[in-house]
N, C-alpha and C positions, 0 to 999 in steps of 0.2 A: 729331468724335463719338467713334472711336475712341479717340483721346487722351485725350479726356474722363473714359469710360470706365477706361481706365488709371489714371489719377489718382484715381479712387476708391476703384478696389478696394486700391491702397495708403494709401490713408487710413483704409480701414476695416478692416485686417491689421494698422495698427498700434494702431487701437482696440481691436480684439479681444487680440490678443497682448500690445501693451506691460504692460499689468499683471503680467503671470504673467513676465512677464522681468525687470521691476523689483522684484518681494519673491521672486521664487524664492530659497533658499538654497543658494551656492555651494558647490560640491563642495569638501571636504578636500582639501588636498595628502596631508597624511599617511595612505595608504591601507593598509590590514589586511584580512585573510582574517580571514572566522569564527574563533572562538576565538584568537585572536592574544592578544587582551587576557588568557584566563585563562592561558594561557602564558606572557606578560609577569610575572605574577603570582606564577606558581610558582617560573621564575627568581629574583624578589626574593625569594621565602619562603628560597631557600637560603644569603642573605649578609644574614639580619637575627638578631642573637642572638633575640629571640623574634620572634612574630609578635600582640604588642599593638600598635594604633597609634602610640605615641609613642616605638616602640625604634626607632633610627638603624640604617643597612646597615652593617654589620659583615664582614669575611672571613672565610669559612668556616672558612680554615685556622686562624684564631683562633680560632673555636670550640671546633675539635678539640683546638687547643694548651691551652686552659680546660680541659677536661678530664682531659689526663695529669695536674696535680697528685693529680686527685680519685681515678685510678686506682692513684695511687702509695702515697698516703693509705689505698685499702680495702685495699692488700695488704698495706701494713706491720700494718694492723692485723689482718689474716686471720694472717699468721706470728706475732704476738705475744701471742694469746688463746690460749695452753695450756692453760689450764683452771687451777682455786684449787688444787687437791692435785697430789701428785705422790711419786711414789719414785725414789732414785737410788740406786745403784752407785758407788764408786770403791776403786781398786785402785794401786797404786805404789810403791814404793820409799822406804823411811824410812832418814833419816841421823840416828846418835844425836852429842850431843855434850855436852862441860862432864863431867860425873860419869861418863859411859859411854860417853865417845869410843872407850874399847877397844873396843866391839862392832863389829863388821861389821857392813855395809851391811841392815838387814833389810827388811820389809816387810810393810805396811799394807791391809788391807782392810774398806771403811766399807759401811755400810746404811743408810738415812737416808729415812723418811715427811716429809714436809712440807706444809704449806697457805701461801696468799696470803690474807691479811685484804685487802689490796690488793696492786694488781698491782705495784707496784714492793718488797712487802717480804716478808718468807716468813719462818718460823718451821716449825723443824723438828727430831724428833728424833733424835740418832745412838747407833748402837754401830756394835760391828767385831770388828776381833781385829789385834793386831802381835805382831811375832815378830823380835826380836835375838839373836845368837849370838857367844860370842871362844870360840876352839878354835885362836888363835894360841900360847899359852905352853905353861907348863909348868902350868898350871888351863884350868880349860875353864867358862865363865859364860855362862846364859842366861835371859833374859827374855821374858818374853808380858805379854799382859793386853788387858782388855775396856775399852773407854768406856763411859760412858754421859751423853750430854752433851744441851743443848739449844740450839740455835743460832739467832741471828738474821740474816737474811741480806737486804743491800739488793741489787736487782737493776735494771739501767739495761738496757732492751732497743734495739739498735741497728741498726732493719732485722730483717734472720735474724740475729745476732749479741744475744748477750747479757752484758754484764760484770757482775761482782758479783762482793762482799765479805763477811763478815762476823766474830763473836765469837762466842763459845759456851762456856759454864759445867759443869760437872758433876764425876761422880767417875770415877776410873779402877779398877780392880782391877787389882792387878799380882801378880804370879807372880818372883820371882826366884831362882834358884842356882847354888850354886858349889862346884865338885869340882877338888881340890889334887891326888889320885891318893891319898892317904893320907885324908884326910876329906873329907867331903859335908858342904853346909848347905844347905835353899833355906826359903824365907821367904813369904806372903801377905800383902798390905795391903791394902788400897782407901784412896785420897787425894782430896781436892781438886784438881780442874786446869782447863784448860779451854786452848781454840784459837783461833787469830787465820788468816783464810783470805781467798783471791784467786782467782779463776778465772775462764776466756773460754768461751765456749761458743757455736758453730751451733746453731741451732733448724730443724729439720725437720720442722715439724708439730708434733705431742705431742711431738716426742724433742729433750732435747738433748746432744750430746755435744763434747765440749771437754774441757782440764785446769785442775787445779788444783794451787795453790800453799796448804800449811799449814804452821805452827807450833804444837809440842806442847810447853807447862808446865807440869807438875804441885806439888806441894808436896816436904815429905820423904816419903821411901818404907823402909817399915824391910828390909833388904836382908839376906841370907845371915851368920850370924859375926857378929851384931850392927851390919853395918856401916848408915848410911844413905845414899842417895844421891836426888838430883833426877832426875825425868826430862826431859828436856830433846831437843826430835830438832826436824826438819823434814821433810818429804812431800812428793812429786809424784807425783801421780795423775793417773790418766785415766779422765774419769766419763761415766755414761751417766745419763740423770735422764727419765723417763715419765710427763707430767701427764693427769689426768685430769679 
């Protein structure tokens, strides 16, 4: 009877129970704490170039590396926006030659406004003042005079650096005389002439400073004692140019 009894009450445990043990759903091996998954999540957001659906996991450090071109890019172009106008300075040393190689060493001093129509070409106008002197002989010869010219100038900016060239037309006014110890002459003209130039420059912001390399040719010049002569010299200066 007992037995009996036994054999039931397991037959009727496994009535009751088998169901719930045959569709119960197994337990994951893969087991997570709360929030696991949004932390999964965030993880991936940091090695995917975006975060649309269809963008592939990407290294962050490539990311970062995408970017330096883009930084190198705003700054060349932060140093390279001077602004369309501008004034510059230059001052240096003029070597005369050909018709006035007697003179000594003199020197040049320029003024010069200028604009950008665009950024790679300027247009601008100059004057100045030079000054040669011979007080080697037994005469004593000296010359000045003013420009007045208008220049066009290409400009290749390179990083902070800037290179540029150009030519330039106009007239000159010259001043010339000549004292023998017995007679004096000197003489006034204005001619035709005009420059051919070269010059490097740092850019600082608005400023750029750097030198320059010119060539000065004018026409005939009517000179002291009826004589004439060319002007003819070369320049090296050092300028300072403030755009605004």
């Amino acid at each position: 009877m007992i037995r009996a009894l036994a054999i039931l009450a397991r037959v009727s445990f496994v009535i009751v129970c088998g169901p719930a043990l045959i569709f119960a759903e197994p337990a994951s091996p893969d087991f997570r704490l709360d929030g696991a998954s949004d932390l999964s999540l965030r993880a991936d957001a940091l090695y995917r170039s975006d975060l649309s659906p269809s963008a592939g996991p990407t290294s962050a450090t490539s990311n970062l590396g995408s970017l330096a071109p883009l930084e190198t890019l705003s700054l060349a172009a932060d140093v390279n926006d001077r602004g369309s106008s501008y004034f510059a300075a230059r001052i240096g040393p003029m070597f005369f030659v050909d018709d006035l190689e007697d003179l000594g060493t003199g020197f040049t001093i320029e003024g010069a406004f200028g604009f950008r129509p665009i950024r790679f070409l300027a247009i601008e106008f100059q004057t100045g003042y030079f000054r040669g002197e011979d007080d080697s002989g037994s005469s004593e010869s000296d010359l000045w005079g003013i420009p007045f010219l208008i220049n066009a100038k290409v400009c290749l900016p390179l990083l902070f650096l800037e290179l540029y060239g150009g030519l330039g037309i106009g007239g000159y006014y010259i001043h010339s005389s000549a004292d023998t110890g017995a007679v004096d002459d000197d003489e006034d003209d204005f001619v035709f002439g005009g420059n051919a130039f070269v010059g490097l420059g740092v850019t600082l912001g608005p400023v750029l400073v750097g030198l320059e390399g010119k060539y000065i040719l004018t026409s005939d010049v009517d000179g002291p004692f009826g004589s004439e002569f060319t002007l003819e010299a070369f320049a090296a200066m050092a300028v300072v140019e403030v755009s605004f």
